[in-house]
C-alpha positions in Angstrom: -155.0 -2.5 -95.9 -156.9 -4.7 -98.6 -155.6 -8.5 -98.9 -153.1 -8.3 -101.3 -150.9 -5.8 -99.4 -151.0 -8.0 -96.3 -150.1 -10.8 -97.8 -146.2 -8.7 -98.8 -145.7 -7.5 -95.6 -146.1 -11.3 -94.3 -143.6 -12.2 -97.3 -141.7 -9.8 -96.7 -140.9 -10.2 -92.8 -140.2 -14.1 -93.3 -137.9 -13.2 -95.4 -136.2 -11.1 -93.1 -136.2 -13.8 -90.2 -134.9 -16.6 -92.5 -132.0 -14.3 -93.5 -131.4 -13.3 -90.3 -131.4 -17.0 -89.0 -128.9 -18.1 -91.6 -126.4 -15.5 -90.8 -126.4 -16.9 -87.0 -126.3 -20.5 -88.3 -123.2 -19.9 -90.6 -121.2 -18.2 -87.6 -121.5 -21.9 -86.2 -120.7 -23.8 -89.4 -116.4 -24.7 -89.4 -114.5 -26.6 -92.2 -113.3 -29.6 -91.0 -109.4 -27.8 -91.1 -111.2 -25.3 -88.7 -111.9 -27.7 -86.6 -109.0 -30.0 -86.1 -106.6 -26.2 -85.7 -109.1 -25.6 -82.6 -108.6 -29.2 -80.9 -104.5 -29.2 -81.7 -101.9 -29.2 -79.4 -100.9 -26.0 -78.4 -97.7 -24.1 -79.7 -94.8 -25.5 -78.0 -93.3 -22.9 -74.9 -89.5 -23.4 -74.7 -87.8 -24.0 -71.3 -84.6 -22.4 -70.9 -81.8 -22.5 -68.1 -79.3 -19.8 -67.2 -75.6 -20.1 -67.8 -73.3 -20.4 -64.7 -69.7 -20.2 -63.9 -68.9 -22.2 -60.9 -66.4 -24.9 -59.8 -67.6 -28.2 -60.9 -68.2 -30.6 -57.8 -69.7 -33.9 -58.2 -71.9 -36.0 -54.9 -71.9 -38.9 -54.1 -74.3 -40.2 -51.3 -74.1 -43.7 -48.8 -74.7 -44.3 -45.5 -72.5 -44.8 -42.1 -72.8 -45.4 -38.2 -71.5 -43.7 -35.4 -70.0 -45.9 -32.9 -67.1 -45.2 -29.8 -63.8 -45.6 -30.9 -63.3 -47.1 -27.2 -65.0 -48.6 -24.2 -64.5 -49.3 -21.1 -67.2 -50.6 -18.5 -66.9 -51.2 -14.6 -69.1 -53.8 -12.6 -69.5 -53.0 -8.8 -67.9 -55.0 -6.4 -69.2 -55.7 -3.0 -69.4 -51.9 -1.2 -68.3 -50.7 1.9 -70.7 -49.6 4.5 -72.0 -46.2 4.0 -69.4 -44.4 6.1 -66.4 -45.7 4.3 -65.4 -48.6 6.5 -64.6 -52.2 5.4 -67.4 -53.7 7.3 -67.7 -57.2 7.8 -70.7 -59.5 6.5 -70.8 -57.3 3.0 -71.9 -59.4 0.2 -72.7 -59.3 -3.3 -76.6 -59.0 -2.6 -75.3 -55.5 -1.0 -74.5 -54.2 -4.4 -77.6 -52.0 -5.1 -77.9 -48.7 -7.0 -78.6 -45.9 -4.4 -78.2 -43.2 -6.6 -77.4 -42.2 -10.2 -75.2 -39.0 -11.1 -74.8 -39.2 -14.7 -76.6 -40.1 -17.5 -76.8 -41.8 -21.4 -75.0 -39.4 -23.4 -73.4 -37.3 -20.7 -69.5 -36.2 -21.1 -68.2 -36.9 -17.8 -64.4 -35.8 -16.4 -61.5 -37.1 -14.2 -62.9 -37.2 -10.3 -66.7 -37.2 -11.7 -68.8 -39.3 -9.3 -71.4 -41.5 -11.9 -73.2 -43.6 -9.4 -74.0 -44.7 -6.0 -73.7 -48.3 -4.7 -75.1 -48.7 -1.0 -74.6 -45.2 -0.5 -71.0 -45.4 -1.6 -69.2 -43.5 -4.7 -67.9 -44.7 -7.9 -65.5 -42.1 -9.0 -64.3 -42.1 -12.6 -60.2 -41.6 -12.5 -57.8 -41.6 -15.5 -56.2 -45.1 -15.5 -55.5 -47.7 -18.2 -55.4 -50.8 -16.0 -58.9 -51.7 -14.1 -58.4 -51.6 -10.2 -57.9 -55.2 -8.8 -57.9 -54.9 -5.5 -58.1 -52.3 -2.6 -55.2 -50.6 -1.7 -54.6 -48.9 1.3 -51.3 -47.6 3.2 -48.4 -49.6 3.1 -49.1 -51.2 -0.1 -46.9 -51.6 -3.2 -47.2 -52.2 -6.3 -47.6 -51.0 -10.3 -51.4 -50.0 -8.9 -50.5 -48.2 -6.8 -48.5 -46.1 -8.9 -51.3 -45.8 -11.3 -53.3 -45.0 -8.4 -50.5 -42.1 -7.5 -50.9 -40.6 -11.6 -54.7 -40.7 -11.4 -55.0 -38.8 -8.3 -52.1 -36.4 -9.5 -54.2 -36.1 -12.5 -56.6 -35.2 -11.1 -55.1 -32.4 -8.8 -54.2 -34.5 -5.6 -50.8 -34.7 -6.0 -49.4 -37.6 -3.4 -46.8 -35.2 -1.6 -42.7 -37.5 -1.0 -44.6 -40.6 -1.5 -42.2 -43.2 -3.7 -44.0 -44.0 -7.0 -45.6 -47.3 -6.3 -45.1 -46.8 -2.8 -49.1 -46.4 -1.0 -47.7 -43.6 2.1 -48.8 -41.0 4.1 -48.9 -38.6 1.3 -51.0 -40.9 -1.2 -53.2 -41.1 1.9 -53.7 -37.6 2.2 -54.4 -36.9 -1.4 -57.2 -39.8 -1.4 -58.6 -37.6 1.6 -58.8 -34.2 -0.7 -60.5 -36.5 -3.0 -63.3 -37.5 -1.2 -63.1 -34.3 0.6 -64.0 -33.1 -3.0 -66.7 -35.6 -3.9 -68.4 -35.5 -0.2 -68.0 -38.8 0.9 -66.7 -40.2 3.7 -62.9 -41.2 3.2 -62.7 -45.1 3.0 -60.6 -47.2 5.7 -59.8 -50.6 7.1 -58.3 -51.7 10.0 -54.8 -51.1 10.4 -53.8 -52.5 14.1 -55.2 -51.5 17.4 -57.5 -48.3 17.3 -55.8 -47.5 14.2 -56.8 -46.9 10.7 -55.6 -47.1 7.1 -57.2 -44.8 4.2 -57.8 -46.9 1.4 -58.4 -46.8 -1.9 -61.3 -49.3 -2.4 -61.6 -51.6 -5.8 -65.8 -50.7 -5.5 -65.7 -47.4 -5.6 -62.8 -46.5 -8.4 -63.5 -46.7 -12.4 -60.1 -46.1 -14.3 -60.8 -44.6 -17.4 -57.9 -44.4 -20.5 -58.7 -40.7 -22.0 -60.8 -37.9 -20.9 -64.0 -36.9 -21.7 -65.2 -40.1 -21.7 -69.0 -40.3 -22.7 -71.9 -42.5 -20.7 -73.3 -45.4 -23.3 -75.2 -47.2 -20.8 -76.4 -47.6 -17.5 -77.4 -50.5 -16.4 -79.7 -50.3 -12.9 -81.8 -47.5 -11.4 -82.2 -46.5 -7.8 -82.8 -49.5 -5.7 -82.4 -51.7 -7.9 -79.6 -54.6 -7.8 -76.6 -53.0 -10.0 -76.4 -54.6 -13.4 -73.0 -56.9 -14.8 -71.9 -54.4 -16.2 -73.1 -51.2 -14.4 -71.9 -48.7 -16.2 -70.3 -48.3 -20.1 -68.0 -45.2 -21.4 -67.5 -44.1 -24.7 -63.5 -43.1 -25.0 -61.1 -41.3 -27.3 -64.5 -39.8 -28.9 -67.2 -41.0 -31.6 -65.9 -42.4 -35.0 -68.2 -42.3 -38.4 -67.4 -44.6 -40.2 -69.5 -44.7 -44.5 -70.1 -48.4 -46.2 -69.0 -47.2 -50.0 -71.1 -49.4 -52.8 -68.1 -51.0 -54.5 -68.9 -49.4 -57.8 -67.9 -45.6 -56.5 -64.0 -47.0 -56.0 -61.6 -44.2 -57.0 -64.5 -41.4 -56.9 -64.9 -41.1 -53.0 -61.0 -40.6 -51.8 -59.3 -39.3 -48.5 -59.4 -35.7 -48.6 -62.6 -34.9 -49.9 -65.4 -32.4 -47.7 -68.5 -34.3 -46.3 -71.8 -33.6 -45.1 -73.4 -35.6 -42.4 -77.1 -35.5 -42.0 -78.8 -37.2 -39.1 -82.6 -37.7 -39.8 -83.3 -38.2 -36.2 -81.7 -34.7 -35.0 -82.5 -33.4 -37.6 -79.2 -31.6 -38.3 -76.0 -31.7 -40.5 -72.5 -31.6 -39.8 -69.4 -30.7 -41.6 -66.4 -33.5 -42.5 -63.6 -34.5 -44.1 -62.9 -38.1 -45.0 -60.3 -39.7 -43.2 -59.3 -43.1 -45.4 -61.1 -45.3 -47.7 -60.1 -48.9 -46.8 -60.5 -52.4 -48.8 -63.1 -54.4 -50.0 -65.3 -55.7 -46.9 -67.3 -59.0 -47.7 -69.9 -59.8 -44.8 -69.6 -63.4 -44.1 -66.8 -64.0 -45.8 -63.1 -64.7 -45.2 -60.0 -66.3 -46.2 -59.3 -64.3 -49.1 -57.1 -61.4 -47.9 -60.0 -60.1 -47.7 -61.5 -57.7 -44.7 -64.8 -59.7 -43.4 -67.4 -59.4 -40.9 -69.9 -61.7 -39.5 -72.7 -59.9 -40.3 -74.7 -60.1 -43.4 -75.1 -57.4 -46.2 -73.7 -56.3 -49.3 -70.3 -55.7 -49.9 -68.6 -52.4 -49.2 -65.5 -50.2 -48.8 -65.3 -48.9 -45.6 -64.7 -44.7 -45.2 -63.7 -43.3 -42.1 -64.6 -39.2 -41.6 -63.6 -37.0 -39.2 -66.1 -33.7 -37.9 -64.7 -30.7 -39.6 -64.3 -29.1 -36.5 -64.0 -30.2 -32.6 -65.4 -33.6 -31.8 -69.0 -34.9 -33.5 -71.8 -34.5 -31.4 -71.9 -37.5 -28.6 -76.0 -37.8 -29.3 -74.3 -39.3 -32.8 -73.7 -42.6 -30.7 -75.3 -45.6 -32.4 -76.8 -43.2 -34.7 -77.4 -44.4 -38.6 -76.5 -41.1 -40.6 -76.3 -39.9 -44.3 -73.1 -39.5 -45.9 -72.6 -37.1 -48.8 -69.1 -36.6 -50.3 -68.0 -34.0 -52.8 -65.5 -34.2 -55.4 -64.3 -31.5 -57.1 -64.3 -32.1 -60.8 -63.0 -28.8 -62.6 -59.8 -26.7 -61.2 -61.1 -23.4 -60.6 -64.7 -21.6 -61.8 -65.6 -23.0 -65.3 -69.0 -21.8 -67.4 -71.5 -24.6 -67.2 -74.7 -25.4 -68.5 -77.4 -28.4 -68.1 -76.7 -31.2 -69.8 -80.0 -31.2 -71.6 -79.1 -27.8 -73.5 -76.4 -29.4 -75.4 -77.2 -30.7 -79.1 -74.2 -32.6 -81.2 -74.4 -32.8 -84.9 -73.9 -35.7 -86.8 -70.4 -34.5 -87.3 -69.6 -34.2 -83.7 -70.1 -30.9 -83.3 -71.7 -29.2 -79.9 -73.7 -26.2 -79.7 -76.4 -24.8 -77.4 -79.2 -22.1 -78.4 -79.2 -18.7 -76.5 -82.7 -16.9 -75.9 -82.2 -13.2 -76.6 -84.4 -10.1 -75.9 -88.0 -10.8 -77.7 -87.1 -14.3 -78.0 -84.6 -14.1 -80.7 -82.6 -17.7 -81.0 -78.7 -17.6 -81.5 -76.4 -20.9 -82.2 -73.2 -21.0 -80.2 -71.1 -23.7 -81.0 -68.7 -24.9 -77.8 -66.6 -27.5 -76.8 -67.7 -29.7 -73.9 -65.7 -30.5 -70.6 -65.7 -32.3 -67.1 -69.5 -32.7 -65.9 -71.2 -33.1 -62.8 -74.7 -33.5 -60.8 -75.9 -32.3 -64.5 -73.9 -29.6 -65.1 -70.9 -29.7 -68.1 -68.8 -27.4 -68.6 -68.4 -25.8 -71.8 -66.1 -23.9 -73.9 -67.7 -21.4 -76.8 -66.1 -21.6 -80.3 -63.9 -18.5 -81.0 -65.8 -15.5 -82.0 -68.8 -16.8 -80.4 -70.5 -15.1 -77.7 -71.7 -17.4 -74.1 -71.8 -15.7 -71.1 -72.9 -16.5 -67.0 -76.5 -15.0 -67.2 -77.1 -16.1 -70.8 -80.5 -18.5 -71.3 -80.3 -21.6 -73.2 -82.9 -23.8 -74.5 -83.2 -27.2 -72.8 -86.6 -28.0 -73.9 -89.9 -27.4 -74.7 -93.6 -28.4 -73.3 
């Protein structure tokens, strides 16, 4: 090959290489239009919501405490000695716990023994009036006749005794008592050789209504018994909401409840009992309900369980109240709030996503609303159904 024709072929492949390079550059080369399309936000996606029908209940949420509607609490006195008689030389400083039977939070019956006290009983017995002294045969007296109704009550009935009247048959049914319990039946000195069953004062807790629940026990074994010993829980637990002020006329008597207790761990079924008036902590003197406590103000909301009595573990217990209202009469079609969209001339509509995305306007008439739901009513000749999607926004 002389000069010349090298010197084409050279020509001739440079060429080639510098077309080939400026086809490559150019596929990286973008208008400045290109360019801001590519870094753009993205086309919008539209967020829909189906169409319900439903009944319309609104919640409204506060908090409560459980405490006992009733107490009652019994403080040892000195015991007898341990087989039941009225020995002399017993003191206060005998007064130690020897054994306990029950415990916190325990529902406890009529002739339930809850503790020992120098290896004596205390028997719980239904009675209004705490015993104030001992009573033994031959003794009179309104004690004795609510002595006479516990033990019947308890299935000892106290045989031709007189009401009031402490006999041979009161003495026999105190006998089937301890018989029961497995104690030695108490007794003092009654003349000569002989003596009287009694009923002592230290070893009796009267107790107004059954099942009473244990609150608190004060002393373990061998230790001095506490002032008081022992605390029940009566007539059952009551629940009772502090309302904020500014939901007065939307929580009312009547209205369902949930109860949830975050240390169980568990919710219960209500129904609220009354809504009272205006409580002011700290304040007074103005017709006004007060307590001595501070806080804000509230309107106090009793509840009852929907069924049985509420859980005695609920004692003292600081719970979540949420109360329901029912807003529409009946099933009503509802949608989000957000999917509604009013005109300047007042007019509502929301937009229904059809198959392949196809939009549709429905104009509708808007009704009661609630936890951010509204119920709506379509226009006639429009179409709006439970199942239907309707835009309520877009990202």
């Amino acid at each position: 090959m002389n000069r010349r024709q090298r010197t084409l072929l050279w020509g001739a492949t440079l060429a080639a290489v510098l077309s080939t390079g400026g086809l490559g550059a150019s596929a990286w080369v973008r208008s400045p239009a290109e360019a801001a399309a590519d870094t753009g936000p993205p086309t919008p996606t539209v967020l829909t919501a189906r169409v319900v029908y439903q009944r319309l209940t609104s919640a409204t949420v506060f908090r409560g405490t459980f405490t006992a509607r009733g107490t009652v609490s019994f403080t040892p006195r000195a015991p007898l000695a341990p087989d039941g008689t009225a020995a002399s030389g017993n003191g206060a400083d005998t007064a130690v716990v020897t054994a306990v039977k029950a415990r916190t939070g325990q529902r406890v019956r009529a002739g339930k023994v809850l503790v020992e006290v120098g290896y004596r009983p205390v028997v719980a017995l239904p009675g209004r009036v705490p015993a104030l002294r001992d009573l033994a045969e031959g003794d009179t007296g309104p004690d004795v006749a609510e002595l006479q109704h516990a033990l019947g009550e308890s299935g000892y009935g106290h045989g031709t005794d007189r009401t009031g009247t402490f006999g041979s048959g009161t003495a026999a049914a105190v006998g089937r008592l301890y018989a029961a319990i497995g104690y030695p039946v108490p007794t003092r000195p009654s003349g000569g050789r002989k003596k009287a069953v009694m009923m002592p004062a230290s070893e009796v807790m009267f107790v107004p209504s059954f099942p009473a629940t244990v609150t608190r026990l004060d002393g373990g074994v061998g230790e001095k018994a506490g002032t008081p010993l022992i605390t029940l829980a009566t007539n059952g637990l009551r629940l009772r909401g502090r309302l904020d002020p500014a939901f007065e006329g939307v929580v009312k008597a009547g209205q369902s409840v949930k109860v949830f207790d975050e240390t169980l761990a568990t919710t219960y079924k209500g129904r609220i009992d009354t809504v009272g008036r205006l409580v002011t902590p700290g304040a007074g003197g103005d017709g006004r309900s007060a307590e001595s406590d501070a806080g804000a103000p509230y309107l106090p909301v009793d509840t009852s369980p929907a069924s049985g009595p509420w859980d005695v573990r609920l004692l003292g217990e600081d719970v979540r109240i949420t109360a329901y209202a029912q807003v529409s009469h009946g099933g009503v079609l509802a949608v989000p709030e957000g999917a509604l969209t009013t005109t300047a001339g007042g007019i509502a509509s929301v937009t229904v996503v059809g198959p392949g995305g196809r939009e549709r306007r429905v104009e509708v008439t808007p009704g009661a609303s609630a936890d951010g739901l509204v119920a709506v009513d379509p226009a006639a000749g429009q179409a709006l159904a439970a199942g239907d999607r309707v835009v309520v926004g877009e990202r």
